[in-house]
C-alpha positions in Angstrom: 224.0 -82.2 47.7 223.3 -83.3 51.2 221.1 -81.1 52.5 217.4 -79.6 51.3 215.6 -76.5 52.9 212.6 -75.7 50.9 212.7 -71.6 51.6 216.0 -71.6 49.4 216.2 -73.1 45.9 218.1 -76.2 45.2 220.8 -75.9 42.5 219.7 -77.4 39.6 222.4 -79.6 38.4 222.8 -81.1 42.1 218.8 -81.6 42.3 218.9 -83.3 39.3 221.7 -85.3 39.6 219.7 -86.9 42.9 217.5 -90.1 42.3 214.2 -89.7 43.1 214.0 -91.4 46.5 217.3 -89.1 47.6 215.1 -86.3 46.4 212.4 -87.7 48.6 214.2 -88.3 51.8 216.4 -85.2 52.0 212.7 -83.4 52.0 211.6 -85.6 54.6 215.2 -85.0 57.2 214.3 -81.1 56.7 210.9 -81.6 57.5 211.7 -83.9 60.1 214.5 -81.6 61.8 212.4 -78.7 61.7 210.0 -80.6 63.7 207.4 -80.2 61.5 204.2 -82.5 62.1 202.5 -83.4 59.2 199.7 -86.4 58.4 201.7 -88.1 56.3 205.8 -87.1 55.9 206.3 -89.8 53.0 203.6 -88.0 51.0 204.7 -84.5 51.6 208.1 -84.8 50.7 206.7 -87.0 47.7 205.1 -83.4 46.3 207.8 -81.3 47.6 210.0 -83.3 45.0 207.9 -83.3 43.1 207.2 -80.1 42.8 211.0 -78.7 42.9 211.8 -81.0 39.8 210.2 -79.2 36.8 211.8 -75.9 39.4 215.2 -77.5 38.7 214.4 -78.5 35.0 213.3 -75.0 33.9 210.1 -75.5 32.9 208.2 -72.4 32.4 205.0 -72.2 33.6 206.2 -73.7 37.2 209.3 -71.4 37.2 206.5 -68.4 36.4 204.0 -69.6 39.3 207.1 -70.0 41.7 208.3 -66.1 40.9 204.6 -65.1 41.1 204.2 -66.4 44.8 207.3 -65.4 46.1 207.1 -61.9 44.9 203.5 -61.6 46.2 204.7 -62.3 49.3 204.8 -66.6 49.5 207.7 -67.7 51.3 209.2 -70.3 49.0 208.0 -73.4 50.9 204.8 -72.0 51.2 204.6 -71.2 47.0 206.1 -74.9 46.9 202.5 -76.3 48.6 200.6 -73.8 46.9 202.3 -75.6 43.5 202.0 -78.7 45.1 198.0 -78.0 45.7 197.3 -77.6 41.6 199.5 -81.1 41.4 197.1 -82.9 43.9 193.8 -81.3 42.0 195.2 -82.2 38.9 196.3 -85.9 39.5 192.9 -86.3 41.6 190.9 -85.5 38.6 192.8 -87.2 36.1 192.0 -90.5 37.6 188.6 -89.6 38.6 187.9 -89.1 35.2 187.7 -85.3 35.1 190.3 -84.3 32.9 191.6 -84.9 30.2 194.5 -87.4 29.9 195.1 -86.1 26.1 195.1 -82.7 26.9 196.8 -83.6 31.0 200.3 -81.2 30.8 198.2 -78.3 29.2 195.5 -78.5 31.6 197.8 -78.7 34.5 200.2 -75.4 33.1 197.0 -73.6 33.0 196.2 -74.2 35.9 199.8 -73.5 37.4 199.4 -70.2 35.3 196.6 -69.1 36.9 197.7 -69.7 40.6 198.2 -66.5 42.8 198.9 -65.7 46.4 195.4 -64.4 47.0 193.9 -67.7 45.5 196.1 -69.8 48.0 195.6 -67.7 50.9 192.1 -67.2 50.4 189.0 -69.9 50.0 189.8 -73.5 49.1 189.1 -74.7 45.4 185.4 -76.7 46.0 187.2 -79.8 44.2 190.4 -80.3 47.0 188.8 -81.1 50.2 190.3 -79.1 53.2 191.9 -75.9 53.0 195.4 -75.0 52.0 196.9 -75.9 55.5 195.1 -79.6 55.3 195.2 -80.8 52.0 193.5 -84.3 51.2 192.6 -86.2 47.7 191.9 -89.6 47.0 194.7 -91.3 45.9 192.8 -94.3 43.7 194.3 -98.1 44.2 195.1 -98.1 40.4 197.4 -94.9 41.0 199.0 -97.0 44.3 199.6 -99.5 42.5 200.8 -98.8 39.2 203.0 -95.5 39.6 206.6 -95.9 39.7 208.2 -97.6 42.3 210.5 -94.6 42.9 207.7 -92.4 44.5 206.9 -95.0 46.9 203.1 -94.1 46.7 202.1 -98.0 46.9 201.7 -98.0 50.9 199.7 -94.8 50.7 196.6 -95.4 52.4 193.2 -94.0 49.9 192.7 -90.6 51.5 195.8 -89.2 51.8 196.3 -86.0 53.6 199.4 -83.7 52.7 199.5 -80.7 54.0 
């Protein structure tokens, strides 16, 4: 696999036989080649492979949300930042102490669950700052530090904006 374009799914066994940072930079050439301006490229593609790993893996819930946006109308890279959204949320208040850590992959499947079209297009969740289009969250200098050296989140600057 040489090549990524977020409006068409990956196939699996290729995706996953990518390392992370491969992952990473083929979403940052489409972006890129599309001419797509973003705040932060690194970032984005971070969540975009982020988001297209438990996609390639199967796992349920995320497969379910990514059926559920396309067929209410998402194009696929727009259901992939929608995903990508409840991921922010989710890591933002996991290390601002407002989730649970015990309970962290239930929490966030519910959540992924629970996304829709209408929610996405519609008003911003009070707890991401921004709307869909301009997504920030903190990303805390414990997080920069200590997450694996493979998403290359250690240069982020605090705020980080995504989307």
């Amino acid at each position: 696999m040489n090549r990524y374009d977020p409006d068409q799914t990956p196939n699996p066994e290729q995706w996953l036989a990518l390392n992370e940072k491969t992952r990473i930079r083929l979403a940052e050439d489409h972006h890129r080649a599309a001419r797509i301006k973003l705040p932060n490229l690194k970032a984005h593609a971070v969540f975009h492979a982020i988001v297209e790993n438990p996609i390639a893996e199967n796992t349920e819930s995320v497969v379910r949300a990514m059926a559920r946006l396309t067929t209410e109308g998402l194009p696929r890279h727009e259901a992939i930042h929608a995903i990508a959204s409840v991921l922010a949320e989710h890591i933002h208040d996991l290390f601002n102490a407002k989730a649970d850590e015990n309970n962290s992959a239930a929490v966030y499947n519910a959540a992924v669950e629970r996304l829709t079209a209408k929610g996405w297009r519609g008003a911003p969740n009070p707890s991401i700052q921004g709307t869909p289009e301009k997504l920030r969250f903190s990303v805390p200098s414990r997080l920069r530090r200590s997450v694996a050296p493979d998403l290359e989140l250690q240069g982020l600057p605090h705020r980080v904006q995504v989307f």
